[in-house]
NUTOR-717192 format. One record per residue: x, y, z of N, C-alpha, C in turn. Coordinates in steps of 0.05 Angstrom, whole numbers, plus 5000, padded with zeros to 4 digits. Example, Ala and Ser with C-alpha at 12.3 -4.5 7.8 and 13.67 -1.06 7.14 Angstrom:
BEGIN
526448865156524649105156526449345156/525749555142527349795143525850015157/
This chain:
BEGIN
267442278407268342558409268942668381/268342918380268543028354272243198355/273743078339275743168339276843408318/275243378300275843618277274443828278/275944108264275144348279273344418314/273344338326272244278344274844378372/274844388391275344448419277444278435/276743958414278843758423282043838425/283343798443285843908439288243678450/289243598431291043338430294643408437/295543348463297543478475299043208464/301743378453305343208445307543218460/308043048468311543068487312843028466/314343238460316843258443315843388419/317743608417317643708390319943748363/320643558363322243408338321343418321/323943218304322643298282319442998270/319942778289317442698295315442858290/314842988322312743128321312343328295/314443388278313243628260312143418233/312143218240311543068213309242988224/308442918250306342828258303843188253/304943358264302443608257302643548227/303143498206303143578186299843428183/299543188199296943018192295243168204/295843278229293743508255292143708242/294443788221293644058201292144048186/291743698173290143678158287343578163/287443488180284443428192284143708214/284943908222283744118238284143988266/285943938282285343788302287944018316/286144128338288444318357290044188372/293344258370294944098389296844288398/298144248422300044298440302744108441/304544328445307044088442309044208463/310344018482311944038507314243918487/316644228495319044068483320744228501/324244138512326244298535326744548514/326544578483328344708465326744948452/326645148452325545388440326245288412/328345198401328245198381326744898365/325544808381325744518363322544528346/323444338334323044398295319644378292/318644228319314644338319313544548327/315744818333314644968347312645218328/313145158301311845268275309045118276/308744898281306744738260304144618286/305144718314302644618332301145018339/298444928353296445068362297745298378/299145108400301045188429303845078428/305945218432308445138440309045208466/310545038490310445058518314244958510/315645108523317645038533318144858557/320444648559320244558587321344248585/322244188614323043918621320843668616/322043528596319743248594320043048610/322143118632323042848649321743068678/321443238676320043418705317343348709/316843278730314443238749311043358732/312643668744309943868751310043978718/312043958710311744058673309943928661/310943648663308643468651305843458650/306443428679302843418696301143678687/302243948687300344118682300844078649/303044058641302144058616299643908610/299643698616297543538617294243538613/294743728640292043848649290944078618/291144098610291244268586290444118560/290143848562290143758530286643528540/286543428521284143218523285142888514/288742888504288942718510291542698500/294142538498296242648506297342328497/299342398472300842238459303642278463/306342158451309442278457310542288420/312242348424314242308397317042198409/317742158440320342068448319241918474/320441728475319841608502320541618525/322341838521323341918543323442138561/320542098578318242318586318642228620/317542398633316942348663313742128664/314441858677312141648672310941718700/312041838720310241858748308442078739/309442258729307242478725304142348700/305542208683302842068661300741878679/302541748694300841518716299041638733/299641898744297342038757295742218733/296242348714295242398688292542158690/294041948687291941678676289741638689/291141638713289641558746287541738740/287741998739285942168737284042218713/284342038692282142048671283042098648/285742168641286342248622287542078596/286942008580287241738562290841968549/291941658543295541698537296041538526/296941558499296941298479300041388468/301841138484302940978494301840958520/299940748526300440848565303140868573/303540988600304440958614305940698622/304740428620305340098627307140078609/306140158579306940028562310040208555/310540398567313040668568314940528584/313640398606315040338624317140128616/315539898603317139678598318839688576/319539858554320539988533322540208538/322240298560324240538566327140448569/325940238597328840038601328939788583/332339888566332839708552333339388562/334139408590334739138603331539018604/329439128617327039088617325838858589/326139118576325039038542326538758541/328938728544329838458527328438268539/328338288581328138058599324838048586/322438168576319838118565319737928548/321438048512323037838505322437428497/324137488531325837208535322737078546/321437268572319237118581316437058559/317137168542314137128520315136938498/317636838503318236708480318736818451/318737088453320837208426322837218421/324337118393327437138397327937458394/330737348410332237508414335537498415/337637598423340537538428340137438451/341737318458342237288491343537638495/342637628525343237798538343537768573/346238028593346337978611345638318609/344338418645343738588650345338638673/346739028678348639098699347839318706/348039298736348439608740349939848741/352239808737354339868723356739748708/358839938707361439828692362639668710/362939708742363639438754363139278750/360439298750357938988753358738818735/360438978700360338908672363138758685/364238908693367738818700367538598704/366438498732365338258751364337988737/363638068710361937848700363937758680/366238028669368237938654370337768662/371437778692372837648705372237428713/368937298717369337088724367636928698/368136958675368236918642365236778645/363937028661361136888652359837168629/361837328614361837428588364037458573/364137418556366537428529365637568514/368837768501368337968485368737808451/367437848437365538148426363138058439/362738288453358838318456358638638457/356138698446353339038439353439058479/354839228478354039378494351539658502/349839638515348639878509347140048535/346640278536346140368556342640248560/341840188597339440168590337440338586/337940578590336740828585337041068569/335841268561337141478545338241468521/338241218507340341138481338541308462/339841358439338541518414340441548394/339541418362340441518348343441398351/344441108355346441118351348841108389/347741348397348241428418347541228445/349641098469349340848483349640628476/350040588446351040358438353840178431/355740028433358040008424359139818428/360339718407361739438409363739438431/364139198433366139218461367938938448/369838958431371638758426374338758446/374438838460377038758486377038998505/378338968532377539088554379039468551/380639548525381339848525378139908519/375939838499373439908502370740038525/372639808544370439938568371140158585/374140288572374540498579373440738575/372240748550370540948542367440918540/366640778564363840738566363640888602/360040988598359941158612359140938635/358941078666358240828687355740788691/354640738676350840718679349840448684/347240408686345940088682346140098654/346439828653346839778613346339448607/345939378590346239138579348338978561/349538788565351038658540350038418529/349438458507347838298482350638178462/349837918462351337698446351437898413/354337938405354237988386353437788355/351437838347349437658322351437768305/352037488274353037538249349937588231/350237808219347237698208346637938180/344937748161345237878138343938188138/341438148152340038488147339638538178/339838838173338038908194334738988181/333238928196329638858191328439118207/326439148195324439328214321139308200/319339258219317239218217314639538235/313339668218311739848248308739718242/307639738269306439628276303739808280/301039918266298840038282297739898295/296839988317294239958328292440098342/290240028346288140248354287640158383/285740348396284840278413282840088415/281640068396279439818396281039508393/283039588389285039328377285239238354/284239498333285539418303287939388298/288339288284291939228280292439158252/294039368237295939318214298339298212/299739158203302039188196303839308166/305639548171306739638146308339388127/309839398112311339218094313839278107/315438938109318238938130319239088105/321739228121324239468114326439378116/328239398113331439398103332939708107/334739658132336439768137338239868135/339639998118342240038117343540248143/346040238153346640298170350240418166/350240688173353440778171354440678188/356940558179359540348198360240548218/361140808224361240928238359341128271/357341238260355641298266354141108277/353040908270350940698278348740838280/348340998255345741088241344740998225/342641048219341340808186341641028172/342341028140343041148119341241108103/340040908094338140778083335540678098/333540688086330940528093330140418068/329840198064329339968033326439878038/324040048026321439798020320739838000/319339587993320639358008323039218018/323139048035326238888039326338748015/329238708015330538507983330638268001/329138158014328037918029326437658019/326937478024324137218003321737258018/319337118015316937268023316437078053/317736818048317436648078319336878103/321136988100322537158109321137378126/319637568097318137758110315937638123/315337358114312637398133312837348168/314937068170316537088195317137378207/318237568200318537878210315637958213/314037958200310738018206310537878226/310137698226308037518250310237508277/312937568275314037658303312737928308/313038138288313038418304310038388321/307838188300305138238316305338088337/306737868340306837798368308437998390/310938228383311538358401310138578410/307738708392305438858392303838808413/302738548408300938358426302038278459/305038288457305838368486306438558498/306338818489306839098496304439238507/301839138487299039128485300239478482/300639588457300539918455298939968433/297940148443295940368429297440628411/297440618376298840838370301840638351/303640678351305640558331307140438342/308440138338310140118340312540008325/315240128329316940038303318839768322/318639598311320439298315322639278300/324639308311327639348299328039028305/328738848277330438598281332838598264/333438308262336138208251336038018243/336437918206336137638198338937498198/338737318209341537148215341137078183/345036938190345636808170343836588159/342236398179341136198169337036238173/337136558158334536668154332936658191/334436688206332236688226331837008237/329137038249329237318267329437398291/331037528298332237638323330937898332/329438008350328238228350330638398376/331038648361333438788370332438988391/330439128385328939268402326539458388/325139628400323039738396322640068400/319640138385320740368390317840558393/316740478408312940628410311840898402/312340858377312441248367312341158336/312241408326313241398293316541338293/317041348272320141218273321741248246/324441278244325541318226325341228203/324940918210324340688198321840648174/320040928181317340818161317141178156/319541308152318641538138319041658109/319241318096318941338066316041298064/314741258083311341288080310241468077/311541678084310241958073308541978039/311141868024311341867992310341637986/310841457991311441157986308240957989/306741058006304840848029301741078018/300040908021298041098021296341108046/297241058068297141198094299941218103/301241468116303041508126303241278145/306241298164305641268187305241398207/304841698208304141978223301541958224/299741898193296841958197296641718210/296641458207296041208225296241188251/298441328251298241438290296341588304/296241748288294641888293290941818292/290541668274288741448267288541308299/289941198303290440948315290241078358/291841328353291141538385287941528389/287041678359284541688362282241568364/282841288350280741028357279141078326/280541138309279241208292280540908269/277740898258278940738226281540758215/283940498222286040488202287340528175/289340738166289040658142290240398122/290940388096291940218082295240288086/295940068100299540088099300339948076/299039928057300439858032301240038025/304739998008305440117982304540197954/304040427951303240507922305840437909/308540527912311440447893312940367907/315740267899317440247920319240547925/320040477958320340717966323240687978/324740907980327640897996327541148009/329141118033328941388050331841418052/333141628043336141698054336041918080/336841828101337841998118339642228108/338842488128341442698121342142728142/345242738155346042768179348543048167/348943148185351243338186353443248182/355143368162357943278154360243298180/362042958174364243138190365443408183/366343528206367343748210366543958204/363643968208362444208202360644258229/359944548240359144518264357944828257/356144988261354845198258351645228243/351045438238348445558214349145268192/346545268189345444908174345245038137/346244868122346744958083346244708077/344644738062344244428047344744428017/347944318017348544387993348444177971/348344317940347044077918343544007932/342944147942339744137945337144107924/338444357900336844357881337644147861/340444107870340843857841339343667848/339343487875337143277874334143367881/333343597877330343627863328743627842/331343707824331843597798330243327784/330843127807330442837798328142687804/326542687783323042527790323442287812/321342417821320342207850322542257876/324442497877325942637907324342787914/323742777937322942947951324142927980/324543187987326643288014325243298041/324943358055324143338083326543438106/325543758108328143848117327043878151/328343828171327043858191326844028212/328044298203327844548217329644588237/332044478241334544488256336644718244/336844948246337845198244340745138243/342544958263344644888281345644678273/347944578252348444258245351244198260/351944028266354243828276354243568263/356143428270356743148260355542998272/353842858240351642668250350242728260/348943018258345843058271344042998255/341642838257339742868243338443098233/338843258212338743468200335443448175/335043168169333243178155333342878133/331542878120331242588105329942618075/330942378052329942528023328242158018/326742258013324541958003324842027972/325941747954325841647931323641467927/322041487901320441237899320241297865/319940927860319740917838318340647832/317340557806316140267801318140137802/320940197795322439977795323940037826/325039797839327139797860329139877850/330639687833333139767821334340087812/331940207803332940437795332540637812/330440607835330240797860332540757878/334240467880336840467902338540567884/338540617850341240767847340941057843/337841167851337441557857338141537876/337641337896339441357926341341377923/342841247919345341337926346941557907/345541657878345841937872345642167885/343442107897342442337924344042367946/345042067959347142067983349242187979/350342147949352942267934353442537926/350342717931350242977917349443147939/346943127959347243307975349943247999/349843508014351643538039350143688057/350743658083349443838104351643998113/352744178113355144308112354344588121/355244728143354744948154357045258138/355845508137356645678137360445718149/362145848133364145798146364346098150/
């Protein structure tokens, strides 16, 4: 099929700020797309063909949305799967399938895959609610500290939370959820994963985490990891084995954890582009947006190698600011060779919203993690008072 300038028309669930990084590749090859998002305002509604307002967990939104494209990718996983399954049924190619949505959506799911394929992981018990959690606490077949997390809906931080003694489970909501053995461990890891539909498969260079104590957001993205190379390659050859059990078409990012005594723990997953590899923009000489996109299409992979090393700082919304979005000290770190900003079209800031992200790169590591943290120290996301 001829996808450039041409008739082809490539339908998005979700228009985030994902999706606006993903048209940026659409734009460049000429490829018409449509994007289903619940928010008039959200941040792809500039940069696709068609913008459709609307529920991504509704039935008949989906489905006709559907009917409308030639073939139909997500930026969130968290879409209506009955409506894609008859989508599918009916001829329509969906890269994430549907199968592969299914087993990734639910976090209890994903771990029990896991355990049966022989990937590590934490131990973990699965509940259907806060009773269920109660029930298992009382008869000490769990001990606190253990990661509590919701099995559905989590984002960004959000569904997750330590649970060190029982005032904790007071402020957890009553959902199905999981509790995961709390791991001591030196990094958190992340690996993304392309693949195509033919079954090409590359892998990017493992990443390094950094993560705000509060928030349980990443602040940092480090590639390469400050890792030995037996390390990263162990993190490679897991993520392609968790690839190889998902069997997905399109990206996937493998969130782990190196214990104290170098081993890997795979934490969970994430079938989309991802926070995790959007120092590739600058950094990689294939994105991870164009590779997805690559990879939807069945088209030739590109090179996930690094041209420099790269750092990605998150920008989230300051405490106590809540209104019209100012990004202040903006121009000071533009100022500085190799920043570049990435603002993501959110009008509206609060605490800890993902507001936008600044990719550093330089030949040296050393001196790109200390513009990081110049940059972390100089801009603010701070609203109008």
């Amino acid at each position: 099929m001829n996808y450039f300038s041409s008739d082809f028309k490539l339908g998005i669930l979700g228009g985030g700020q994902l999706g606006k990084m993903l048209l940026t590749e659409t734009r460049k090859f000429d490829i018409q797309t449509l994007v289903l998002d619940p928010n008039e305002e959200a941040p792809s509604r500039f940069g696709c063909n068609n913008f459709y307002k609307g529920s991504l967990m509704d039935f008949d939104t989906v489905y006709q949305f559907g009917k409308m494209v030639h073939l139909l990718t997500i930026e969130i996983e968290n879409v209506n799967l009955d409506a894609l399954d008859k989508l599918e049924e009916e001829g329509l190619p969906i890269f994430p399938s549907p199968k592969t949505l299914r087993l990734i959506q639910n976090k209890g799911k994903q771990k029990d895959l896991y355990v049966q394929h022989g990937i590590p992981t934490s131990k973990h018990l699965r509940f259907v609610g806060l009773d269920d959690l109660r029930n298992s606490i009382s008869k000490d077949e769990l001990d606190f500290p253990f990661v509590w997390k919701s099995a559905e809906f989590g984002y960004d931080g959000n569904g997750v939370k330590i649970c060190r003694s029982a005032i904790d489970l007071m402020k957890l909501p009553d959902v199905e959820c999981i509790a995961e053995e709390l791991i001591p461990f030196k990094n958190e890891l992340a690996v993304i994963v392309a693949r195509s539909f033919s079954g090409e498969i590359k892998t990017y260079p493992v990443v390094e985490m950094e993560f705000h104590p509060e928030a349980n957001q990443v602040e940092y993205v480090i590639c390469p990891a400050r890792i030995n190379k037996s390390v990263a390659q162990k993190a490679q050859e897991i993520a392609l084995k968790v690839s190889e059990t998902f069997n997905h078409v399109g990206l996937l990012a493998v969130e782990m954890f190196q214990t104290e005594d170098d081993e890997i723990l795979v934490n969970e997953v994430a079938p989309r582009p991802h926070n995790s590899g959007h120092y590739s923009i600058e950094a990689s000489y294939t994105s991870q947006f164009e590779n997805h996109l690559r990879a939807i299409l069945n088209l030739p992979l590109g090179s996930t190698d690094s041209k420099v090393a790269g750092i990605m700082v998150n920008l989230v919304g300051e405490e106590g600011y809540d209104g019209p979005v100012y990004y202040e000290n903006i121009g000071q770190i533009m100022a500085i060779d190799g920043v570049t900003p990435h603002i993501y079209g959110k009008r509206e800031t609060r605490p800890f919203r993902k507001m936008g992200h600044v990719t550093i790169v330089n030949e040296d590591m050393t001196i790109a993690r200390q513009i990081a943290q110049k940059v972390k120290n100089s801009i603010r996301v701070i609203s109008y008072q």
